[in-house]
C-alpha positions in Angstrom: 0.0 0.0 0.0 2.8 2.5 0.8 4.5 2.1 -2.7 1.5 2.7 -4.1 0.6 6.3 -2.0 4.4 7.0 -2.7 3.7 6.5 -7.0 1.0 9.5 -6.3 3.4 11.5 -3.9 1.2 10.9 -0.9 2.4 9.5 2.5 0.2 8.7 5.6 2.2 10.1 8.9 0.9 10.2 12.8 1.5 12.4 15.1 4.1 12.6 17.4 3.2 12.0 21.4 4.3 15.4 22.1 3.1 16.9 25.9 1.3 20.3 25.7 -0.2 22.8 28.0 -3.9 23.8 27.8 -6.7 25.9 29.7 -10.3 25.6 28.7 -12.3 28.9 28.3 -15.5 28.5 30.4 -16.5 32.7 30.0 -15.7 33.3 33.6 -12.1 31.9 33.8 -10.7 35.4 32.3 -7.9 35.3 34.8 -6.8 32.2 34.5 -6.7 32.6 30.8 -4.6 36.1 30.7 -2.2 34.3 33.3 -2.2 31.2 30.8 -1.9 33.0 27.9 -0.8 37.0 27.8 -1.0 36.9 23.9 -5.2 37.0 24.6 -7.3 39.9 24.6 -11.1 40.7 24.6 -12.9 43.1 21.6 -16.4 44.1 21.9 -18.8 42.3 19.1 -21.7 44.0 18.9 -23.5 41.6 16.8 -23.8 39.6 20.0 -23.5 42.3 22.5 -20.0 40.5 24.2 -16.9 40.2 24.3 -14.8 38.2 21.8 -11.5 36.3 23.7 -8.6 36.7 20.3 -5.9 35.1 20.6 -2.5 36.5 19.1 -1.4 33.1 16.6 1.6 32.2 14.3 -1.5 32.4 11.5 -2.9 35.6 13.1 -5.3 36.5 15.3 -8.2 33.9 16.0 -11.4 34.3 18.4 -12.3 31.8 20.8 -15.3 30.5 21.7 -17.0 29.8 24.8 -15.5 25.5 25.9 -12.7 26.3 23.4 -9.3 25.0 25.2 -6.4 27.4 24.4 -3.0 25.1 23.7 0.4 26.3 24.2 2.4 24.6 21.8 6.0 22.6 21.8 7.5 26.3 20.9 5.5 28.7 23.0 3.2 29.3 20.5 -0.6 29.6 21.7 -3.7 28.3 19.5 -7.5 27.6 20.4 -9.0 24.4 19.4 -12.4 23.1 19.9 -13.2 21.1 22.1 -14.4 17.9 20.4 -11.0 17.9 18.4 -8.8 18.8 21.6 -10.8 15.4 23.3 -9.9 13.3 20.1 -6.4 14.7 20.1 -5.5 15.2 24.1 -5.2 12.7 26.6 -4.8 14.1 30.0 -1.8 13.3 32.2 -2.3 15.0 35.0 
């Protein structure tokens, strides 16, 4: 099967078990979140009336959601990610 992903130039991989930090956003943890992360800020949206949570990223800056965890990554760098695909990716350890 490999030989014949490599004759199209494709290659299946898996990720490396690499540890990670990570605080979930609950809407009232915006504390805990600043001290976790200083690259966050809030915005007012007024389509909803609230505050947005952004998140300074390698990509940019990205809003997180209410239940979204924010990861630090292996080189400092901080990301959110939802939380169905943080409890598919994450095992805890602690």
């Amino acid at each position: 099967m490999n030989k014949i992903l490599q004759l199209f130039g494709r290659m299946r991989y898996k990720k490396k078990p690499v540890v990670i930090e990570a605080i979930q956003w609950n809407g009232d943890n915006r504390k805990e979140v600043f001290d976790f992360c200083p690259l966050s800020y809030f915005t007012y949206n007024p389509k909803t009336d609230s505050l947005d949570l952004k998140i300074k990223t390698l990509e940019g800056h990205m809003i997180a959601t209410e239940g979204d965890f924010i990861i630090k990554g292996v080189k400092g760098e901080y990301y959110p990610c939802k939380p169905d695909i943080f409890e598919i990716t994450y095992d805890s350890i602690d």
